[in-house]
Backbone and ligand atoms as CSV (ligand in chain L), in Angstrom:
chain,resi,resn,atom,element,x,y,z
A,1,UNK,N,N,0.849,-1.203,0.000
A,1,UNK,CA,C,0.000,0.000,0.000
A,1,UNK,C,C,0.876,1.241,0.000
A,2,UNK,N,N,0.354,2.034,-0.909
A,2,UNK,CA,C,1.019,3.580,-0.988
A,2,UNK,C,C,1.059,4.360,0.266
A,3,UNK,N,N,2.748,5.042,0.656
A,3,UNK,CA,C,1.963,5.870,1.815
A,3,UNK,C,C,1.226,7.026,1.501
A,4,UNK,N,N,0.740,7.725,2.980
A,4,UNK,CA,C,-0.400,8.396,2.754
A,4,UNK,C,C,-1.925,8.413,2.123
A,5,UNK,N,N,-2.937,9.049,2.636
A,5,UNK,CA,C,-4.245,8.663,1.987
A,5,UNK,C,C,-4.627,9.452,0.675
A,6,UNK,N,N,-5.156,8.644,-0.376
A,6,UNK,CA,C,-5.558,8.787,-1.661
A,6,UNK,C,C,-7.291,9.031,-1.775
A,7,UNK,N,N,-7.658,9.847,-2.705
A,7,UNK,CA,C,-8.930,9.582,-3.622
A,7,UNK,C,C,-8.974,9.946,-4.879
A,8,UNK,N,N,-9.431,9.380,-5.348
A,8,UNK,CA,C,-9.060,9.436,-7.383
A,8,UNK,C,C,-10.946,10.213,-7.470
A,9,UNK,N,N,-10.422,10.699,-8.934
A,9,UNK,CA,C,-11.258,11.936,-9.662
A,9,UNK,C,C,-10.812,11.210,-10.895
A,10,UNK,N,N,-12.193,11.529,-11.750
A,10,UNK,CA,C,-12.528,11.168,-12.960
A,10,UNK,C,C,-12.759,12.717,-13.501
A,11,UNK,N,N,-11.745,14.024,-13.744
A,11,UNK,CA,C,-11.868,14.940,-14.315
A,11,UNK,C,C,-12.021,14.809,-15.944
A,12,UNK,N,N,-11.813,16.444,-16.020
A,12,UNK,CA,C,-12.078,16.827,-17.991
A,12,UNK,C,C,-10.700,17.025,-17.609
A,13,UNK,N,N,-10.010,16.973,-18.795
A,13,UNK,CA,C,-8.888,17.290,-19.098
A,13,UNK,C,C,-8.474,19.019,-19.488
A,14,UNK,N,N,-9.340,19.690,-18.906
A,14,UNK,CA,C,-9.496,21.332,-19.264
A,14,UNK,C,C,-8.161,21.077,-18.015
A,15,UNK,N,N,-7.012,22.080,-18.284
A,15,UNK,CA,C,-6.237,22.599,-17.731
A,15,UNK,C,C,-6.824,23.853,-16.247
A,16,UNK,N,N,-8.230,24.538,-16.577
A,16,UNK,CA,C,-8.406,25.317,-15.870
A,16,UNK,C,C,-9.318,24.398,-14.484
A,17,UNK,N,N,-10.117,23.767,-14.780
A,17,UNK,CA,C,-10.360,22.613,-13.495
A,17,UNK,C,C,-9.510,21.550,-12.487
A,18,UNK,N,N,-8.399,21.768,-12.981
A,18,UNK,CA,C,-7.373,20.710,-12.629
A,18,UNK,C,C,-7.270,21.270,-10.968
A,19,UNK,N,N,-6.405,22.569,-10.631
A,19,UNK,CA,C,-6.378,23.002,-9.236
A,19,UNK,C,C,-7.675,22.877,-8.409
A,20,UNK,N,N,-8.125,23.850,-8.887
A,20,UNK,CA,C,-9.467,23.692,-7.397
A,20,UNK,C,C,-10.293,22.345,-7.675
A,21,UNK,N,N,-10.121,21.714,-8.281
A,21,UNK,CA,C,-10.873,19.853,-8.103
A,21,UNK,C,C,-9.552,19.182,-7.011
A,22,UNK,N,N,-9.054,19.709,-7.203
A,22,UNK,CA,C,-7.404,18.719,-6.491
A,22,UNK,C,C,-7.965,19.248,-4.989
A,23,UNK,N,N,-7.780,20.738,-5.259
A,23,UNK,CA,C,-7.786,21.430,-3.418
A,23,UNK,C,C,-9.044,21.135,-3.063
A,24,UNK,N,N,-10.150,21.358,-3.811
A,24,UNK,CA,C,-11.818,20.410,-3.161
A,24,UNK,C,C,-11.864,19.201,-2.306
A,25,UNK,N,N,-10.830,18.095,-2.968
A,25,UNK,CA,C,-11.332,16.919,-2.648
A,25,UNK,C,C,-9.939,16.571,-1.656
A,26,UNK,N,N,-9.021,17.379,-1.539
A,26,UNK,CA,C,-8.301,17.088,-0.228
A,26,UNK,C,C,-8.940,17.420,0.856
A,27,UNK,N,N,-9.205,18.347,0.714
A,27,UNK,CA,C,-9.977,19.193,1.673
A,27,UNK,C,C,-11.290,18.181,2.371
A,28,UNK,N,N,-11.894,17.734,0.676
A,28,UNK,CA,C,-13.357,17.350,1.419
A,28,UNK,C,C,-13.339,16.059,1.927
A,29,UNK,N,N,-12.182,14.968,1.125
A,29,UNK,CA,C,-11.863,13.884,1.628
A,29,UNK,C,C,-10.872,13.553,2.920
A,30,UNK,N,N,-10.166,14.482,2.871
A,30,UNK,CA,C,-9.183,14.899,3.911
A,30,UNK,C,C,-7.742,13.720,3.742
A,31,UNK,N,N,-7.421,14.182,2.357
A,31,UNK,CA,C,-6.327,12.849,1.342
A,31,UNK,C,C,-4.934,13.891,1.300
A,32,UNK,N,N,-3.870,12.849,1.252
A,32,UNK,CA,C,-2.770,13.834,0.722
A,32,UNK,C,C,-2.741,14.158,-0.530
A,33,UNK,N,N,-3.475,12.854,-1.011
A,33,UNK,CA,C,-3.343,13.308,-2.966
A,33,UNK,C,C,-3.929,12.630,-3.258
A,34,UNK,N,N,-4.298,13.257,-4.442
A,34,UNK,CA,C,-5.752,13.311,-6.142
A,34,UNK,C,C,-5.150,12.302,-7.061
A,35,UNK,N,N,-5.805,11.280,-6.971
A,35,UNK,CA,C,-5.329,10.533,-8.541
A,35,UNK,C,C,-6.064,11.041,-9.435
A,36,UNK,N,N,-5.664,11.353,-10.705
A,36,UNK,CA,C,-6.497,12.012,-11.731
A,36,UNK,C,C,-6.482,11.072,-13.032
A,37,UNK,N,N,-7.982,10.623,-13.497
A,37,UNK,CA,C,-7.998,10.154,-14.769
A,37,UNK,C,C,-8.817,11.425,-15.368
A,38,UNK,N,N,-7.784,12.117,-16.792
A,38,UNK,CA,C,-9.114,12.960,-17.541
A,38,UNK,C,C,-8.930,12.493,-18.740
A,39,UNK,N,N,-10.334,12.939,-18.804
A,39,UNK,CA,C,-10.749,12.812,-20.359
A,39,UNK,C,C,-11.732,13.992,-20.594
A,40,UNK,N,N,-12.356,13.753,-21.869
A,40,UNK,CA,C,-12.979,14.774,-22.281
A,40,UNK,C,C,-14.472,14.931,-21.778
A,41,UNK,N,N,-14.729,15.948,-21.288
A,41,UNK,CA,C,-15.868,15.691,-20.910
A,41,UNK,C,C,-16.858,14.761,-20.405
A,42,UNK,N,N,-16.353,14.236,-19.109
A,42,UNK,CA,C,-16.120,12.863,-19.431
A,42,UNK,C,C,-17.911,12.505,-18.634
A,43,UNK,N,N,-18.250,13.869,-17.755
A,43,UNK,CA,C,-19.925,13.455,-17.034
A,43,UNK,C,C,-20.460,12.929,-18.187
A,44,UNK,N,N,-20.469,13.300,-19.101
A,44,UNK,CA,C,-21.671,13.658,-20.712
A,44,UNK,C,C,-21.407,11.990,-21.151
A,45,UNK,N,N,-20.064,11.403,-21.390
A,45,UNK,CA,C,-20.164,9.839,-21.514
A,45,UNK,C,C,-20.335,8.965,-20.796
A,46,UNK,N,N,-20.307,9.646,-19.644
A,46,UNK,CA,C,-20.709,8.034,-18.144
A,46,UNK,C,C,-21.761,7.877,-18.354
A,47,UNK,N,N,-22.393,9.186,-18.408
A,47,UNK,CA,C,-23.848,9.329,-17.729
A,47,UNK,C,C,-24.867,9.012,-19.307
A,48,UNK,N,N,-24.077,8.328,-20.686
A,48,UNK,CA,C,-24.386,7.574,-21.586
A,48,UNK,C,C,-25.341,6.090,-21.071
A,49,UNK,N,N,-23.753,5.653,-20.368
A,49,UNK,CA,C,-24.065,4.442,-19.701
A,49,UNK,C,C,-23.697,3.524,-21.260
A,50,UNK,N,N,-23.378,3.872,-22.071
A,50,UNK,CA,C,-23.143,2.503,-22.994
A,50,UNK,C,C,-22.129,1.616,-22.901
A,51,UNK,N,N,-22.335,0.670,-23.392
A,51,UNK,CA,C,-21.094,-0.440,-23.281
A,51,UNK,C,C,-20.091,-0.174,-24.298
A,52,UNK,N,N,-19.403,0.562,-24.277
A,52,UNK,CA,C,-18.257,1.176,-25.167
A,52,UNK,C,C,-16.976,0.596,-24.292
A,53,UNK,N,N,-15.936,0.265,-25.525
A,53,UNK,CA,C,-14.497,0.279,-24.970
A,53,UNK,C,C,-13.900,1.454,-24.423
A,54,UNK,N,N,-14.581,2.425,-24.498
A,54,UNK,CA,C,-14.083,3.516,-23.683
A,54,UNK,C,C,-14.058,3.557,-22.144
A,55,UNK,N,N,-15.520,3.301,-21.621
A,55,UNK,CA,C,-16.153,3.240,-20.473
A,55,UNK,C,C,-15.468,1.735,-19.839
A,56,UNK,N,N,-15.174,1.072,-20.276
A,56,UNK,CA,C,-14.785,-0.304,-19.638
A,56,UNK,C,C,-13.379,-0.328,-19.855
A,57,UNK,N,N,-12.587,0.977,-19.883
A,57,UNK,CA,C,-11.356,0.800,-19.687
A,57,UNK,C,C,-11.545,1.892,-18.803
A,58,UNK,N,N,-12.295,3.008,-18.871
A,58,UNK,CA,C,-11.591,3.862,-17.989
A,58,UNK,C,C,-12.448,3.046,-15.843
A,59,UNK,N,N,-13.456,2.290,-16.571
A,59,UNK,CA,C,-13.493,1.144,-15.437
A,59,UNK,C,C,-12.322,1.005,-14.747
A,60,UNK,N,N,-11.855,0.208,-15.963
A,60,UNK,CA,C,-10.759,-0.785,-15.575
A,60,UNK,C,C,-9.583,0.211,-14.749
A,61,UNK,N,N,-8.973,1.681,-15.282
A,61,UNK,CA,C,-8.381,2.837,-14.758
A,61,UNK,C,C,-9.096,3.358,-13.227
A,62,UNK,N,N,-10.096,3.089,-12.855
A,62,UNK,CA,C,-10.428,3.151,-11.395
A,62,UNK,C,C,-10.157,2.287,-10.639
A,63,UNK,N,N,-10.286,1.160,-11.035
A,63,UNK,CA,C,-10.340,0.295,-10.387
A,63,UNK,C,C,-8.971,-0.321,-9.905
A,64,UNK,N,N,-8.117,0.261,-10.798
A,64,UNK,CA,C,-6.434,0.227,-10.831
A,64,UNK,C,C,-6.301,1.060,-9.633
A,65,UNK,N,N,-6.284,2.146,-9.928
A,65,UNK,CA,C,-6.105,3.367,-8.640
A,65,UNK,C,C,-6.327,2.934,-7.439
A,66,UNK,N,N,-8.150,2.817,-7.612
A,66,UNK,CA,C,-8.150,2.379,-6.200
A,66,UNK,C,C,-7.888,0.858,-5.557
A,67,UNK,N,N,-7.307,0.324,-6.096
A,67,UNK,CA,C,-6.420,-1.148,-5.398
A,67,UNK,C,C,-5.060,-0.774,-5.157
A,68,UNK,N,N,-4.786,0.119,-6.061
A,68,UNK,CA,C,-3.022,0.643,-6.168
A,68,UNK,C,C,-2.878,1.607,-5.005
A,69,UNK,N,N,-4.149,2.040,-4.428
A,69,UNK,CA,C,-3.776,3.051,-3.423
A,69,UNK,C,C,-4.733,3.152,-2.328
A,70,UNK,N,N,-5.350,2.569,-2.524
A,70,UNK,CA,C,-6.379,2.200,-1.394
A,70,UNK,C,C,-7.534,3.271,-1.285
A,71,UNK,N,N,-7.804,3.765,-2.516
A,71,UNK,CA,C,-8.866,5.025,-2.031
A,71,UNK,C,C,-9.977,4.659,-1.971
A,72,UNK,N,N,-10.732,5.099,-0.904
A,72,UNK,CA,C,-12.292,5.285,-0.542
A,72,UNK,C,C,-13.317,5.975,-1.304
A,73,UNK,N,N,-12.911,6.691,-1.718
A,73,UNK,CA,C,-13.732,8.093,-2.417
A,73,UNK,C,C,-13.121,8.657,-3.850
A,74,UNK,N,N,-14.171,8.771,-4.424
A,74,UNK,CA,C,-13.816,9.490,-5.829
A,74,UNK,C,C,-14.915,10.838,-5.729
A,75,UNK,N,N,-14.647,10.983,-6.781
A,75,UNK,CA,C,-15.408,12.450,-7.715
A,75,UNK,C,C,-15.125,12.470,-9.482
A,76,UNK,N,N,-16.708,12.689,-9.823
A,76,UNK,CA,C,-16.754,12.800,-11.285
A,76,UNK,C,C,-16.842,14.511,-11.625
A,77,UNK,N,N,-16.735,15.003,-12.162
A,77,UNK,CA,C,-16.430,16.465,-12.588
A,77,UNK,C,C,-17.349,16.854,-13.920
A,78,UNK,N,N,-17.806,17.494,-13.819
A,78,UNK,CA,C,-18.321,18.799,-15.183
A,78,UNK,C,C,-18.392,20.052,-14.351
A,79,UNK,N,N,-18.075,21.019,-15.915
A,79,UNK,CA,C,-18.063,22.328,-15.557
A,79,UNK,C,C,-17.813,22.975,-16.793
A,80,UNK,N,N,-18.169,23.959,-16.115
A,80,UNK,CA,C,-18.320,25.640,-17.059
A,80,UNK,C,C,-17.673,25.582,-18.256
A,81,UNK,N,N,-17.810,26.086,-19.780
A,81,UNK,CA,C,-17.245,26.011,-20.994
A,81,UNK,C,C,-16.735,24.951,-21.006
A,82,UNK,N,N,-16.893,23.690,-20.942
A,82,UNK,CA,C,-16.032,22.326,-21.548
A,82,UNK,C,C,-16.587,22.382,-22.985
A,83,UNK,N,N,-14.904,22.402,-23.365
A,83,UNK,CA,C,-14.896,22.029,-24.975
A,83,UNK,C,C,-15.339,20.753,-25.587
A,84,UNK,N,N,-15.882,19.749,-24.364
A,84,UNK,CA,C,-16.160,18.712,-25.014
A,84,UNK,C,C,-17.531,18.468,-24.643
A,85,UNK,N,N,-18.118,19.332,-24.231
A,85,UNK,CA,C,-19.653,19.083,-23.446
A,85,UNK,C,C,-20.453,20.464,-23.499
A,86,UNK,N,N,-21.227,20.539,-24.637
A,86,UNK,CA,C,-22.032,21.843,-24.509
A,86,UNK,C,C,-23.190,22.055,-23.900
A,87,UNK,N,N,-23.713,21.017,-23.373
A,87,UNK,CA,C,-24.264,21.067,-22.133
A,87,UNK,C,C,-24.471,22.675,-21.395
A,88,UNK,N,N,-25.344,22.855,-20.869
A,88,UNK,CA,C,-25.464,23.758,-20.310
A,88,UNK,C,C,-25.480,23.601,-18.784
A,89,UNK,N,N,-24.987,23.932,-17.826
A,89,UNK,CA,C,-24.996,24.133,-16.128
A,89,UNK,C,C,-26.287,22.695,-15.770
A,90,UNK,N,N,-27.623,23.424,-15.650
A,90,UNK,CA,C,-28.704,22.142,-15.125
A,90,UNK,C,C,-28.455,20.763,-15.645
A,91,UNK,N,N,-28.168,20.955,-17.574
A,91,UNK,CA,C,-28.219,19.806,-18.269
A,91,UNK,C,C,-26.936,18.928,-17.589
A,92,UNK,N,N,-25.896,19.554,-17.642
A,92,UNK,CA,C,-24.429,19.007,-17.030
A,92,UNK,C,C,-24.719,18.472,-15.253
A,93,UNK,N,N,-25.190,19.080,-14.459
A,93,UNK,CA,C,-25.742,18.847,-13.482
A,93,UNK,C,C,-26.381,17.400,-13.327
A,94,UNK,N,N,-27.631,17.582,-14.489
A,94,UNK,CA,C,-28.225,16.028,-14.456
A,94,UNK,C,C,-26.952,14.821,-14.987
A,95,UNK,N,N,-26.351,15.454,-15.300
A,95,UNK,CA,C,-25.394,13.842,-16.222
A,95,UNK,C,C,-24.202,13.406,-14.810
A,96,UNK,N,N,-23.697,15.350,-14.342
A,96,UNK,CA,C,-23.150,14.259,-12.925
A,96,UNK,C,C,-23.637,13.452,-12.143
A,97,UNK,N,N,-25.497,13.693,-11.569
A,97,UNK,CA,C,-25.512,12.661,-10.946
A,97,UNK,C,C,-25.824,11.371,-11.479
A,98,UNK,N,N,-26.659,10.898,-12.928
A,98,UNK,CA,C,-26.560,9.856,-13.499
A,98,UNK,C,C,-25.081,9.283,-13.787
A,99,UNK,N,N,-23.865,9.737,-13.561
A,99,UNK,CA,C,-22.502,9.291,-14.101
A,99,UNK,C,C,-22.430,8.539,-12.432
A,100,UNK,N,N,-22.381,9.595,-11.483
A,100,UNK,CA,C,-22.264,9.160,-10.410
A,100,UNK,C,C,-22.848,7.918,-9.895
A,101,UNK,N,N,-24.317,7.873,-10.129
A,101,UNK,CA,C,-25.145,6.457,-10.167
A,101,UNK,C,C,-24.478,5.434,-11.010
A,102,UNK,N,N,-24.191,5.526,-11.883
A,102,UNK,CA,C,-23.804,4.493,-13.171
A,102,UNK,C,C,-22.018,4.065,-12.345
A,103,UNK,N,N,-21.177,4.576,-11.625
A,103,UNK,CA,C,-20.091,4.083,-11.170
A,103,UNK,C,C,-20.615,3.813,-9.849
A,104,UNK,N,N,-21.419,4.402,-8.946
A,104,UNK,CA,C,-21.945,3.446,-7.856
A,104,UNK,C,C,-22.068,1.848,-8.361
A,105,UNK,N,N,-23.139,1.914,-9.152
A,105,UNK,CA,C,-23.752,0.514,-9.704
A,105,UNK,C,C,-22.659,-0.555,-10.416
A,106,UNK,N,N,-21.297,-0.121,-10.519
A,106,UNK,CA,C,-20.869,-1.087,-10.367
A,106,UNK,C,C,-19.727,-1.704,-9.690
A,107,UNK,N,N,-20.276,-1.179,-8.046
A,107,UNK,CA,C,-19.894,-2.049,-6.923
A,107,UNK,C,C,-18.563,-1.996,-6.615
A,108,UNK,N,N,-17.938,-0.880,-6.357
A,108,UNK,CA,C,-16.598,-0.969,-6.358
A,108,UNK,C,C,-16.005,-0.932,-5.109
A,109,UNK,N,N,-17.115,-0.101,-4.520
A,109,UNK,CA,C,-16.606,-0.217,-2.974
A,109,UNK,C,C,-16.052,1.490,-2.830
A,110,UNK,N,N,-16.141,2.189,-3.655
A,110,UNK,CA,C,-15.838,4.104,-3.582
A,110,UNK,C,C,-17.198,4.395,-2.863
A,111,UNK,N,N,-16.774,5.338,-2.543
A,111,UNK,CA,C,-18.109,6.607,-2.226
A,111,UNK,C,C,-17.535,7.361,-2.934
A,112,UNK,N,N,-18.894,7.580,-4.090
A,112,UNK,CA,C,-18.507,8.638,-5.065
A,112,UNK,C,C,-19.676,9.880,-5.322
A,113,UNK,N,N,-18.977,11.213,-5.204
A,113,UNK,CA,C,-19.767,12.335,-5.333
A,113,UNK,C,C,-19.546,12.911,-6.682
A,114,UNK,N,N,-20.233,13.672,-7.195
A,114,UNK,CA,C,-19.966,14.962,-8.078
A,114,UNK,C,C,-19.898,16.209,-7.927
A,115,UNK,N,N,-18.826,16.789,-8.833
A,115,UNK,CA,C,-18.262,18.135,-8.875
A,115,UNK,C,C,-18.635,18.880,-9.867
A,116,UNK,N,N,-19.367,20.124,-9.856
A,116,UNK,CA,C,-19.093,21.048,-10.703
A,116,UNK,C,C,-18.433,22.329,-10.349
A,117,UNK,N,N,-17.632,22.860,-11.556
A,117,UNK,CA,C,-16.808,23.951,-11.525
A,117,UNK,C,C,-17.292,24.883,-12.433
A,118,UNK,N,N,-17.646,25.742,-11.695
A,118,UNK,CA,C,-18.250,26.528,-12.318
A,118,UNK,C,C,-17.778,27.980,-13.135
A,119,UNK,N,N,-18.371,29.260,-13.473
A,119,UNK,CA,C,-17.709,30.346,-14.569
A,119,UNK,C,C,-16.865,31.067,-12.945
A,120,UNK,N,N,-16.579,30.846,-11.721
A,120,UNK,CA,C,-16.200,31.615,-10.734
A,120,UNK,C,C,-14.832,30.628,-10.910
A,121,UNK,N,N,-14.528,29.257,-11.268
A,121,UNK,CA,C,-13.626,28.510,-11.227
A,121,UNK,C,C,-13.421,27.821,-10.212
A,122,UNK,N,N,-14.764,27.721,-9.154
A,122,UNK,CA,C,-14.801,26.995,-8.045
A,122,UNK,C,C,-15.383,25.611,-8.002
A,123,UNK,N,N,-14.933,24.758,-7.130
A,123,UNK,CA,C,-15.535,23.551,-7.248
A,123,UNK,C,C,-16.693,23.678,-6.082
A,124,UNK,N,N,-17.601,23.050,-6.743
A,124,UNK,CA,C,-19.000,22.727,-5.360
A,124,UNK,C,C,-19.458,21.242,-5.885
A,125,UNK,N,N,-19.986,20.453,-4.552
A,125,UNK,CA,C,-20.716,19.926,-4.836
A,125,UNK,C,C,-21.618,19.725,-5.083
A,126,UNK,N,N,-22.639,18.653,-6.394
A,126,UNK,CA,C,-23.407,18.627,-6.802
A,126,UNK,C,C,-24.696,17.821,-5.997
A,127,UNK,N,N,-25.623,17.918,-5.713
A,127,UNK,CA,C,-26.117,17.474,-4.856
A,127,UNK,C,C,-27.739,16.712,-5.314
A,128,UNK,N,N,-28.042,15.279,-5.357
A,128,UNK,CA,C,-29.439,15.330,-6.089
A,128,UNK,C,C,-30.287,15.291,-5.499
L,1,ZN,ZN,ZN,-14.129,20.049,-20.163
């Protein structure tokens, strides 16, 4: 086991969400450090739910993390101007918590919340 405590994030790969998702979830998890998988927009494809080789690898990329480091807790992310999600705020809202449901459901043993970052560049949680 890695020292110190871990929780992994399923961010966007936007450069401007990267800090305050990191300082959110130390804070809220109370971890020394953020494992980060990003991709593009990534609420808008969980919260698909299809059986794509995409989704069953980036599975497989959680599920790595958290055995590799023992984390308890994750966070899925959308927010403000993603270049890969035009989504608007409510619409993005609904897909974090269906993304969030859709990685509950398959049993991993995380407690997982959602994040949005919004046009202030702050992270809050999303709440359903
Ligand atoms: Zn984005």
């Amino acid at each position: 086991m890695a020292e110190g405590k871990f929780a992994l994030v399923v961010n966007c790969m936007d450069g401007r969400v990267q800090a305050p998702v990191r300082e959110y979830l130390c804070e809220r998890f109370n971890v020394d450090y953020v494992d980060v998988i990003t991709e593009a927009g990534p609420c808008k494809s969980i919260s698909d739910n299809k059986d794509t080789e995409w989704l069953k690898a980036l599975r497989a990329k959680i599920e790595f993390l958290a055995e590799k480091h023992g984390s308890k807790d994750m966070a899925i992310v959308g927010h403000f101007d993603c270049g890969a999600n035009a989504s608007l705020k409510d619409a993005q809202h609904e897909q974090i918590l269906a993304s969030v449901k859709v990685v509950e459901s398959w049993g991993l043993g995380l407690s997982v919340i959602g994040l949005w970052v919004g046009d202030d560049w702050q992270a809050t949680e999303v709440l359903g």
